[in-house]
FIVOLO-305807 format. One record per residue: residue in one letter; x, y, z of N, C-alpha, C in turn. Coordinates in steps of 0.05 Angstrom, whole numbers, plus 5000, padded with zeros to 4 digits. Each point is the difference from the previous one (the first is absolute). Example, Ala and Ser with C-alpha at 12.3 -4.5 7.8 and 13.67 -1.06 7.14 Angstrom:
<nodes>
A526448865156498250245000501850245000 S499350214986501650245001498550225014 
</nodes>
This chain:
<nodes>
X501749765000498350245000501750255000 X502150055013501650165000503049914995 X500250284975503049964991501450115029 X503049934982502250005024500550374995 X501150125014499850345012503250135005 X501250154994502450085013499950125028 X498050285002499049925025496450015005 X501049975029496749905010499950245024 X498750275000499250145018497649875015 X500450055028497449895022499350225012 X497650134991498650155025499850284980 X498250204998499150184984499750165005 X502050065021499350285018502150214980 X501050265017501050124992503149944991 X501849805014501849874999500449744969 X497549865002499749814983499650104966 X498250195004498850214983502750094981 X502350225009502150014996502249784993 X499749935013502049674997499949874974 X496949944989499149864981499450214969 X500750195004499750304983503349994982 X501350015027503150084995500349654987 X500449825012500749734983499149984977 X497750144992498949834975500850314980 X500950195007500050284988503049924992 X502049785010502749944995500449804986 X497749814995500449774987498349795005 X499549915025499749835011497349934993 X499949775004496549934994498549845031 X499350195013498850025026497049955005 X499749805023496949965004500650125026 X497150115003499850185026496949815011 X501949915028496749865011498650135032 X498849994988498250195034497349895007 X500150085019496749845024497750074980 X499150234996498150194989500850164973 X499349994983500350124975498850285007 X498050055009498650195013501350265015 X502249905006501250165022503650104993 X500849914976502350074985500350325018 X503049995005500450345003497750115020 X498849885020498250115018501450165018 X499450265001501350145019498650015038 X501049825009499149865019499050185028 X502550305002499050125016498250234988 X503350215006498750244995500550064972 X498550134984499250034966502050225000 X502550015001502550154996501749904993 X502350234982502649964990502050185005 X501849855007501850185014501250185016 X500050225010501250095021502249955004 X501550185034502949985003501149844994 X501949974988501749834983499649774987 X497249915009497649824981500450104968 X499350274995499750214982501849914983 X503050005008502349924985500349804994 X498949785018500449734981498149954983 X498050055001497450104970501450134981 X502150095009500850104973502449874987 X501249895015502949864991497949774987 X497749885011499149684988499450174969 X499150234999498850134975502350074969 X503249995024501250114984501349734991 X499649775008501549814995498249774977 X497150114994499149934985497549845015 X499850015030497449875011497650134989 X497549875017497550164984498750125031 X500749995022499050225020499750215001 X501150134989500550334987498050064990 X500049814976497850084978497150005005 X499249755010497649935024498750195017 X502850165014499050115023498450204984 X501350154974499850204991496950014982 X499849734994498449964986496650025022 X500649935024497650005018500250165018 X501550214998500350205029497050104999 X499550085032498250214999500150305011 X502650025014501750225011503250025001 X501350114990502550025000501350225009 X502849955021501050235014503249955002 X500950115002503350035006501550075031 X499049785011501350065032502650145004 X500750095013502350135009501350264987 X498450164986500450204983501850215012 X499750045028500550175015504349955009 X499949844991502649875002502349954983 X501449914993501150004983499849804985 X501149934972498549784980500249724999 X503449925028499549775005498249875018 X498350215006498149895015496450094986 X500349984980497150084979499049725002 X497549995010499249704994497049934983 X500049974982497750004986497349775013 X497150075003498949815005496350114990 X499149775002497649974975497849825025 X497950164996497649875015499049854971 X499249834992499049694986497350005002 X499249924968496949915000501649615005 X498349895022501049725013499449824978 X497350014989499349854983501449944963 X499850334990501250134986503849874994 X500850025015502649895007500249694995 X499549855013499149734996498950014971 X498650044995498450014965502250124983 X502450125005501350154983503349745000 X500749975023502349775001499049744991 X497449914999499249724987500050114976 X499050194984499850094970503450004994 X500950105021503949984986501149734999 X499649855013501249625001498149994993 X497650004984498549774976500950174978 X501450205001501050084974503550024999 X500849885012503449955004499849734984 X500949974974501349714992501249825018 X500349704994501449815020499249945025 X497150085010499150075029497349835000 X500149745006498349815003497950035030 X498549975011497950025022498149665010 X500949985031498849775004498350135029 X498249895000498950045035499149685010 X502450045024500049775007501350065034 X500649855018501850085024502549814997 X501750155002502449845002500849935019 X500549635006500549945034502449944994 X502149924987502749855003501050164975 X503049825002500950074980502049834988 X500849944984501049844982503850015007 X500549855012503450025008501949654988 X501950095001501549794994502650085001 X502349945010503349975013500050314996 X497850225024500650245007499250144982 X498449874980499350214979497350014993 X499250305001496649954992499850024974 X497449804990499049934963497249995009 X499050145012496550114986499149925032 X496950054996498349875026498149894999 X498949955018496949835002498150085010 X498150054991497150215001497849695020 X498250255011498149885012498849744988 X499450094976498549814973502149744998 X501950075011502649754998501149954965 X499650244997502550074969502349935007 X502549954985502650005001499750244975 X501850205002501250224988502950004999 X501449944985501850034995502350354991 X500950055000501750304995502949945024 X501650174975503450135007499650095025 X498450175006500950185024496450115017 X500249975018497750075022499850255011 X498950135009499550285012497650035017 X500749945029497449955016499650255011 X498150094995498550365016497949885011 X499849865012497349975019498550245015 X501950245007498150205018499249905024 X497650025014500350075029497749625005 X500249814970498649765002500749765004 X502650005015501749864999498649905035 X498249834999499549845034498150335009 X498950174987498850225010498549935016 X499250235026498349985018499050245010 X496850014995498850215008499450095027 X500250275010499550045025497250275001 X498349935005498350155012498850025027 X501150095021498350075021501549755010 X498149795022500449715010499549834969 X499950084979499349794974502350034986 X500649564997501750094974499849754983 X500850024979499649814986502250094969 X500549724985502450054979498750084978 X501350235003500150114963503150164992 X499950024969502250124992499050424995 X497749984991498250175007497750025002 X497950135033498149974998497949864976 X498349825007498649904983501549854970 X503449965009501649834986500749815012 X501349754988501149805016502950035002 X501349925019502749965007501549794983 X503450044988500649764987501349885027 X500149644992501049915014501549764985 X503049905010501349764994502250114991 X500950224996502850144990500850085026 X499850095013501850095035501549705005 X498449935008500549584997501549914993 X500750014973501349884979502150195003 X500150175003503350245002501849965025 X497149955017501749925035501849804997 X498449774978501449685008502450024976 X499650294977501949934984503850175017 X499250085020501450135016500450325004 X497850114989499050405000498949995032 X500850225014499250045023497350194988 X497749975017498050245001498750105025 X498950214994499150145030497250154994 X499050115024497250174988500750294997 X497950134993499050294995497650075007 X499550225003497550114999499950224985 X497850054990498950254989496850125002 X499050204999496550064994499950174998 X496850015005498850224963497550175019 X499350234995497250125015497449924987 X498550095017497250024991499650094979 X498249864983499550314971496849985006 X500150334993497150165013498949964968 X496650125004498650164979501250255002 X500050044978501250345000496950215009 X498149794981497250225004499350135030 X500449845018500149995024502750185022 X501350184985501650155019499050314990 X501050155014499750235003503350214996 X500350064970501950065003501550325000 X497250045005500850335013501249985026 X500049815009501350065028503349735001 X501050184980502049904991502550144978 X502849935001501050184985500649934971 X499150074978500649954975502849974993 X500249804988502649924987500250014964 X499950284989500749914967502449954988 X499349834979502650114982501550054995 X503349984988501050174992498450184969 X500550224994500550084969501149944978 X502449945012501049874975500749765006 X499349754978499849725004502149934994 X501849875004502449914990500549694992 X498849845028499649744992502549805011 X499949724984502449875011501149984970 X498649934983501549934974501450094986 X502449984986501950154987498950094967 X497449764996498449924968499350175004 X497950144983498050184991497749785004 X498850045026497549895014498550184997 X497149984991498250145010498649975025 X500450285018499550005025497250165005 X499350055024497250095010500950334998 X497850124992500950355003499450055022 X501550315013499550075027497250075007 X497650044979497250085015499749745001 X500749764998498049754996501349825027 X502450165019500749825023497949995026 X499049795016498950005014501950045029 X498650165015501850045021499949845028 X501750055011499849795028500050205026 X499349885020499250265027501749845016 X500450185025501749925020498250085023 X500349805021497650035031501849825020 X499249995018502549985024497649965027 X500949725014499549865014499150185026 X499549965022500350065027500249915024 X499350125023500949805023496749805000 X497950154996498049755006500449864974 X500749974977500549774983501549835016 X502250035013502149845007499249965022 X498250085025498949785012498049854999 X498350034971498649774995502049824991 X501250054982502349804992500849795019 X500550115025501849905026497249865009 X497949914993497949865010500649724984 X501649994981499749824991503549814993 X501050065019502749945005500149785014 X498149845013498849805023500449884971 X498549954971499649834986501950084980 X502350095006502450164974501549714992 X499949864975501349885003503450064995 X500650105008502550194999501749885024 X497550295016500949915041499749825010 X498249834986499549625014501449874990 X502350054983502149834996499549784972 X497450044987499649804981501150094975 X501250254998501950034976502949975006 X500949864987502949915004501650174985 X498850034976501550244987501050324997 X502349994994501250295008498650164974 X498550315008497650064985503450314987 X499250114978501050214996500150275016 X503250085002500650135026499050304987 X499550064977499350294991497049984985 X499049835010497850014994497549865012 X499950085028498349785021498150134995 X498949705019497350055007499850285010 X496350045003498650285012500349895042 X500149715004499849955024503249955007 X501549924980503550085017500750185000 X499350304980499750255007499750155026 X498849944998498950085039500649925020 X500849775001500649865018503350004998 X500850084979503050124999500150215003 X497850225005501150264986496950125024 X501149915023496550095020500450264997 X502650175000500250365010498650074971 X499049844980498550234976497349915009 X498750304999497549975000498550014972 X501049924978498749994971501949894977 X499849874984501249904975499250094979 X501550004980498850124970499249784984 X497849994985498549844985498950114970 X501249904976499550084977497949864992 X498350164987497449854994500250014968 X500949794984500549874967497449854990 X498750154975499149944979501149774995 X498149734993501449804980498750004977 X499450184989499850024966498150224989 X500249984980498350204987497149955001 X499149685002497049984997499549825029 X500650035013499749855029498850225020 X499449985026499550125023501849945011 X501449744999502349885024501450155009 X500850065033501950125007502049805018 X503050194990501349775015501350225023 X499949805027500350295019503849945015 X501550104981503150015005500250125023 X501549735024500650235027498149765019 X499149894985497349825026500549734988 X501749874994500849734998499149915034 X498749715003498749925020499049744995 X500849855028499749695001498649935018 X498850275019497050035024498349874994 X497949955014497449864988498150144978 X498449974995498550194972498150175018 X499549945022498050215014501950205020 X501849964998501850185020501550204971 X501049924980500050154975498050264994 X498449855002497450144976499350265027 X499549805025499450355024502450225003 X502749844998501850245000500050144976 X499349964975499950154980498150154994 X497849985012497150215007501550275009 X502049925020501250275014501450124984 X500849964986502150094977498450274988 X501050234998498250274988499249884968 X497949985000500050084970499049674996 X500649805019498549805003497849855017 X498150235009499449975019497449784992 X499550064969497749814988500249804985 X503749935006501049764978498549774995 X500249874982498649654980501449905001 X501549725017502849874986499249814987 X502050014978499049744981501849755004 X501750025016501449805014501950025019 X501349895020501250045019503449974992 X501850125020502850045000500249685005 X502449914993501449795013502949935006 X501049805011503050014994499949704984 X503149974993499349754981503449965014 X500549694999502549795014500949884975 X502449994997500649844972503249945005 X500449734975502450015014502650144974 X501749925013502450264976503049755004 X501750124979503049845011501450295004 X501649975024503350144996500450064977 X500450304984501450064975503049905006 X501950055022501849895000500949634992 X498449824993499549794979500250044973 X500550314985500350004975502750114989 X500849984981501750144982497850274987 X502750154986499650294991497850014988 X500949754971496549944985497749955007 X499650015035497549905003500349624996 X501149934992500049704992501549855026 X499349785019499449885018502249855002 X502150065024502549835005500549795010 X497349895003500949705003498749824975 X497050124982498849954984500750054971 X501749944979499850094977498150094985 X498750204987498350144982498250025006 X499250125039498650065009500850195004 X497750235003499850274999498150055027 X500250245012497850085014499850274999 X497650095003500050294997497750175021 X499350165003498350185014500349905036 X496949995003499749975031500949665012 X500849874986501049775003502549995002 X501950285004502350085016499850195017 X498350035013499950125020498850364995 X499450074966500450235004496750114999 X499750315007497050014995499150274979 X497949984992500250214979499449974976 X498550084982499449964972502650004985 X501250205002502350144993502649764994 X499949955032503049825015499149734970 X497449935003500049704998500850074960 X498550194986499550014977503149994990 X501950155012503049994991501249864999 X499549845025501449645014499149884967 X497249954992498549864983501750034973 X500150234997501450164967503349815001 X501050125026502849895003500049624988 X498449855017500049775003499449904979 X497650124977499249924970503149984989 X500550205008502650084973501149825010 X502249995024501249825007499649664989 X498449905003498649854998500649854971 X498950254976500849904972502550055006 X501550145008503650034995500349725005 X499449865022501249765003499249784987 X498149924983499149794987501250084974 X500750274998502149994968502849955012 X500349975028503449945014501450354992 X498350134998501750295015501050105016 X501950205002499750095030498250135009 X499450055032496850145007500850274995 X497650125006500650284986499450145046 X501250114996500650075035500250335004 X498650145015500750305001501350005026 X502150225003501150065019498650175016 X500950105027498250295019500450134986 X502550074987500450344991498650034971 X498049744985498750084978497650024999 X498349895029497550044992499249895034 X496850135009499149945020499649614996 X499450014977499449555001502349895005 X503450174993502549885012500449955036 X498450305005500550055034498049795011 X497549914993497749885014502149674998 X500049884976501349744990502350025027 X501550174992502750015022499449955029 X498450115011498450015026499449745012 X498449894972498549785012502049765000 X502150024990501049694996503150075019 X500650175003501550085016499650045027 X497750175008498950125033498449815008 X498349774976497349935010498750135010 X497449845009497850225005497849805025 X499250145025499349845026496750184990 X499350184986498550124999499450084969 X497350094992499550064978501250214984 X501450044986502350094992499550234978 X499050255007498850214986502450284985 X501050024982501850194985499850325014 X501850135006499650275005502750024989 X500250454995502150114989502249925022 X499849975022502149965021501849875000 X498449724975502349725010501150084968 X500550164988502050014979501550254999 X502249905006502250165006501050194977 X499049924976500950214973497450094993 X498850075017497150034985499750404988 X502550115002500250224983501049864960 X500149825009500349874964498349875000 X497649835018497649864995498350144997 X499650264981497250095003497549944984 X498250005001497949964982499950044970 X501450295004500850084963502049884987 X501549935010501449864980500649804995 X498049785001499749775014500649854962 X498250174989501249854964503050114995 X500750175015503550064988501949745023 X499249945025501049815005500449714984 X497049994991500349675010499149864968 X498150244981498449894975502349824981 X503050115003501949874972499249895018 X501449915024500949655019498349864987 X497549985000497349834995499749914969 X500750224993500449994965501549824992 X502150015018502949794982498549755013 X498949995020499249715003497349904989 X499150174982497049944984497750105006 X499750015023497250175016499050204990 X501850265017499050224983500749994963 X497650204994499449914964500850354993 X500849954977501550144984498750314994 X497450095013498050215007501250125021 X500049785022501150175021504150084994 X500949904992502850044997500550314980 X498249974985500650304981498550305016 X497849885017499950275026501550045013 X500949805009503050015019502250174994 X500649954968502050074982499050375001 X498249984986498250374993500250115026 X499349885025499950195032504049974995 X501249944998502849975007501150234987 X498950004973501450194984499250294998 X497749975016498150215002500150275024 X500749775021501950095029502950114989 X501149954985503649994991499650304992 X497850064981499850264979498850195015 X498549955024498450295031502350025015 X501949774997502150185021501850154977 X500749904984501350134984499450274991 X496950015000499050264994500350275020 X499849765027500450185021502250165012 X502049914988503250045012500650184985 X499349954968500450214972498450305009 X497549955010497850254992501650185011 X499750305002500350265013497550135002 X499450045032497950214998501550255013 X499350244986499450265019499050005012 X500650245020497550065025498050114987 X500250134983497050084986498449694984 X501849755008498449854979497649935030 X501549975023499449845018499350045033 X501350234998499050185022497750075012 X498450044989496649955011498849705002 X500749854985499049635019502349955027 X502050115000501449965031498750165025 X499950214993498350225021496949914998 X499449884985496649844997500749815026 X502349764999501049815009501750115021 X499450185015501750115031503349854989 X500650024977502550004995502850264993 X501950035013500550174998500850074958 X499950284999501350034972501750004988 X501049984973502350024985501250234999 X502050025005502450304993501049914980 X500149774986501950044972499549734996 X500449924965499849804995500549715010 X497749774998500549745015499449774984 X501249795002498849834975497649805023 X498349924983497649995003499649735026 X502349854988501149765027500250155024 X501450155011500450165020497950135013 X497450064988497850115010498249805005 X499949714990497749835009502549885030 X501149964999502350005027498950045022 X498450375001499650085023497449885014 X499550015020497149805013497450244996 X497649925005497550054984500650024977 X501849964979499850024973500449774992 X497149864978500449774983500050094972 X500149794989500649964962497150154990 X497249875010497749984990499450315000 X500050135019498850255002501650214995 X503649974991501950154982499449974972 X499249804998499049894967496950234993 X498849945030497650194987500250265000 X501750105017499650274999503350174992 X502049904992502550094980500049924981 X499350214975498949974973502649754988 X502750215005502849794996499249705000 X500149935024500049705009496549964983 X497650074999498349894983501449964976 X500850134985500350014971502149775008 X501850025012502649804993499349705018 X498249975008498549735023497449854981 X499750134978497449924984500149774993 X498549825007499249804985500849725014 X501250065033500549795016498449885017 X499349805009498149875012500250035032 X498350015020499950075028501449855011 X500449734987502149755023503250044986 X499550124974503750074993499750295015 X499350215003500550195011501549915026 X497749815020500049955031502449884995 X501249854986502049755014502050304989 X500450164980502150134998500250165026 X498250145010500550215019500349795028 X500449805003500149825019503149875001 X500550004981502449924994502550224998 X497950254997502350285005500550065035 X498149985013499850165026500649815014 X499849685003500849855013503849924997 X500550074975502349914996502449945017 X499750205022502449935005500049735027 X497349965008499049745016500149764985 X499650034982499749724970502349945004 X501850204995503249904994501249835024 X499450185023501049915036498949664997 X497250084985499149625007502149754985 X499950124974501449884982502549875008 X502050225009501949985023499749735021 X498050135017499049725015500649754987 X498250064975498949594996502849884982 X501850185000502749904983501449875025 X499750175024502349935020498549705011 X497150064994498149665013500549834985 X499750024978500849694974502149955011 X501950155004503349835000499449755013 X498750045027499449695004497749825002 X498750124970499249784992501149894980 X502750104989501149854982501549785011 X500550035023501549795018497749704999 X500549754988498349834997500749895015 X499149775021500349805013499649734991 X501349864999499349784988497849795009 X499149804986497849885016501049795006 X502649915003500449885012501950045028 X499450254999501450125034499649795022 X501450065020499049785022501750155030 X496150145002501250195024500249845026 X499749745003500649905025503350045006 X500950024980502550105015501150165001 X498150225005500450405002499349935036 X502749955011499550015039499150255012 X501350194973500150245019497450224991 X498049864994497250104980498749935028 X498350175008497749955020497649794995 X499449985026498549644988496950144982 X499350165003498050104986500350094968 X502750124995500050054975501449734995 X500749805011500849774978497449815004 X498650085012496349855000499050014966 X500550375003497950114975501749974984 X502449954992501950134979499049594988 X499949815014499549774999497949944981 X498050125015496050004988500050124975 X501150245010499750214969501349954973 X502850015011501249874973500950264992 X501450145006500550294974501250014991 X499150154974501549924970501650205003 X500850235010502150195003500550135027 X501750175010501550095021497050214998 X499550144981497450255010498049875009 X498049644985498349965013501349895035 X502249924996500249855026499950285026 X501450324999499950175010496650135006 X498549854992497250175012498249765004 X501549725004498849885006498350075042 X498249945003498450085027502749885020 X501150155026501449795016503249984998 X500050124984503649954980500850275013 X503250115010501650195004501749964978 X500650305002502550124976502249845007 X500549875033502249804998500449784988 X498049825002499349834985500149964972 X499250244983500350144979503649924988 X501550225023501849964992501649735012 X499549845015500649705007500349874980 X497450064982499049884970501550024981 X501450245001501350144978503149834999 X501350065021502549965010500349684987 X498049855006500449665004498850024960 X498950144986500049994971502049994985 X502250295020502350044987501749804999 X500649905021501249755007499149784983 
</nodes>
């Protein structure tokens, strides 16, 4: 019944989705099998894309030839640019989502990706022989055969629902849980552990009152994730979101129902996400606030659904629904279903190599929340990475691997197989140390060739790449060349509490000074109009981004030369640190487990000193 496959993606979430996009967009001829055909790309919580440093990896999956970008862009229903107020390595782009819309737009992209076969089925095992996986075995008791595996299970892996004192297995509400792969990985020798994660109540919208509440619109200008020419939503047509904020009698009805928390009674075993708790570990972490902030999100353009961000909850449904009466603006809420938490199980990322591909398992892959991480974002990149990877190795390639200093999916990958992860493992600008070269904008001048030379990205995106490159080369050039007089320019500086020109300046030198950008010299210095004509808003931005930051770019640059040096230092794999005496028993634990392929991953391994480091080094030379 079924031919044989190069690979076989499991699971259709955001991770799998990507995974099975990127393999078959490179060659590969990929079946993608999942529980529910129904539920492809279901965006499980909240109907959003991106945010702090979320934002950026939406855009690196976009620039590397994934289809998240395009998706998001294709179903937004509000779009904004977080962090404006800041400087641009911290701009984070993010998109309120029609839920449905989205889903309907990523199944239309994989039934229209060549090479990309579809089964609904559950996958319990999987097909192994002397360490190496060749396909799996579905509920229906198929044998499937394929080169290479890619398990994204998501949060269905032994799932367990928690509501109130009730629980019972699912992978999501009113889904079933997979089961017989945890099993089969334990006995093939993969350690695993649990997680937790959950989701709030979603209201009737008809039913709030949102005058007594603060409006949230729009940006004006849409920008998006995609580097293509997407057509996006115009700014009158964004739906907006409100913001309302808890109080002390919410939070002691809340505290009425902590007797039945399955939290505080101990029946969740799992460690839940540390930046994103519950509304009842809130409080009970955080007693000196007397109120929390709660975003109240539209899920679509033709729905009522509200999803209420900020009130994730695993309370009973009647201790829910009364504390959210108190809520301003909800005093007459409808729920159309209750918060819950959900138990699932995950492996150690530290079990993998760079590719995502499985160190004790050959041409097994794992990707998303089935390493520990959480996030639409985290899992969709893991997914993109692990597709590609994936075909690289059933053509016997090398994997295709990003470093920290090239992209936020190098710093996350690095993290996880290096630091591991005891908790759900969520991306911020913090944990990337070059993130004045990781920014959002230039996410196709980083990474679009890389992808190109390895087949992915397609020959559309490489010649935008090329036009923004050459396009940026000729605004600075223009800029350094121009001369304005003070009569050219002298009234937009004094417009701009800038001081004025006494004598000629070239035109570089005046966007230099602070309150002065490119956009609004262009509009109002005839010079720079006439000589700026005909450039596009993202070649303008990355030029004037690339002028004023310059001399931080360079400092980083600096950095990541003096950091490679050792990662050029390779370690061999057949090292044998049992006889490094003078290595502490912890870094010759991990240096053991982990395995690192160079002196830089072995230096940020979790637990490891710079002595050690150099212990390492000394006994190489030798």
């Amino acid at each position: 019944m079924f031919p044989s496959y190069d690979v076989i993606v499991v699971g259709a979430g955001h991770a799998g989705c990507e995974a099975a996009a990127a393999a078959a967009n490179m060659g590969s001829k990929v079946l993608l099998v999942t529980m529910n055909m129904q539920t492809i790309a279901q965006m499980s919580c909240n109907p959003a894309m991106g945010g702090i440093a979320k934002g950026q990896i939406v855009r690196e999956i976009d620039a590397l030839g994934g289809y998240s970008g395009i998706v998001t862009d294709q179903s937004m229903i509000q779009f904004r640019m977080l962090n404006r107020s800041k400087g641009p390595a911290m701009w984070s782009p993010r998109t309120q989502n029609d839920r449905m819309l989205f889903a309907a737009k990523w199944r239309e992209a994989l039934e229209n990706t060549s090479n990309i076969d579809f089964y609904q089925d559950m996958v319990k095992g999987l097909l192994v022989k002397n360490n190496t996986c060749y396909g799996v075995v579905t509920g229906l008791g198929h044998e499937i055969k394929a080169k290479a595996v890619v398990l994204t299970n998501g949060t269905f892996l032994n799932g367990v629902i928690h509501i109130g004192d009730k629980t019972f297995g699912g992978g999501r509400v009113a889904e079933r849980a997979a089961t017989g792969i945890t099993e089969q990985l334990i006995e093939l020798g993969l350690e695993s552990d649990r997680l937790k994660t959950g989701t709030p109540p979603r209201i009737d919208g008809r039913s709030l009152d949102y005058s007594k509440m603060e409006e949230q619109k729009g940006d004006e200008e849409i920008i998006g994730f995609s580097y293509l020419d997407v057509k996006k939503i115009q700014p009158s047509e964004q739906r907006s979101c409100h913001i309302t904020y808890t109080n002390s009698k919410v939070h002691e009805l809340l505290k009425t129902g902590f007797d039945r928390s399955p939290m505080f009674q101990g029946r969740i075993q799992g460690v839940g996400p540390r930046y994103c708790p519950s509304i009842e570990d809130k409080i009970n972490r955080f007693a000196e606030r007397d109120r929390h902030q709660l975003f109240v999100e539209p899920e679509g353009f033709d729905t009522v659904e509200i999803y209420v961000n900020g009130f994730s909850t695993s309370l009973p449904e009647d201790v829910q629904y009364k504390a959210l009466q108190s809520v301003p603006g909800f005093e007459n809420c409808k729920m159309f279903r209750p918060g819950y938490a959900i138990e699932y199980d995950y492996f150690p990322p530290t079990q993998l190599k760079f590719s995502l591909e499985t160190k004790l398992i050959g041409n097994l892959f794992f990707a998303g929340q089935i390493n520990g991480t959480t996030g639409y974002e985290e899992a969709a990149c893991q997914g993109l990475m692990a597709g590609m990877n994936a075909h690289l190795k059933t053509k016997g390639q090398d994997p295709f691997i990003l470093k920290r200093s090239e992209a936020y999916i190098g710093v996350l990958i690095d993290d996880l197989i290096n630091k591991g992860t005891d908790e759900p493992y969520r991306m911020f600008t913090s944990r990337a140390e070059f993130r004045t070269l990781l920014r959002q904008d230039n996410a196709d001048l980083r990474l679009t060739e890389r992808s190109h030379l390895m087949g992915l990205a397609k020959e559309e995106r490489m010649e935008k790449v090329n036009v923004k490159r050459e396009g940026v080369e000729k605004i600075k050039k223009i800029l350094k060349e121009l001369s304005l007089d003070p009569s050219d320019i002298n009234g937009y500086l004094e417009a701009n509490n800038s001081s004025p020109l006494t004598q000629k300046q070239r035109a570089l030198q005046v966007l230099l000074r602070p309150n002065i950008d490119i956009f609004s010299m262009k509009e109002q210095v005839l010079k720079l109009k006439q000589a700026l004509e005909g450039f596009d808003i993202d070649t303008l931005q990355q030029a004037e981004i690339q002028i004023k930051y310059e001399v931080y770019i360079e400092k980083e640059n600096e950095l990541v030369k003096k950091m490679s040096q050792l990662e050029d230092l390779v370690i061999p794999d057949s090292f044998d640190y049992s006889k490094l005496v003078s290595l502490s028993a912890e870094a010759k634990q991990k240096f053991m487990k982990i395995k690192p392929r160079t002196l830089g991953q072995a230096s940020r391994i979790s637990g490891v000193n710079p002595s050690d480091v150099q212990i390492l080094m000394v006994y190489m030379g030798r």
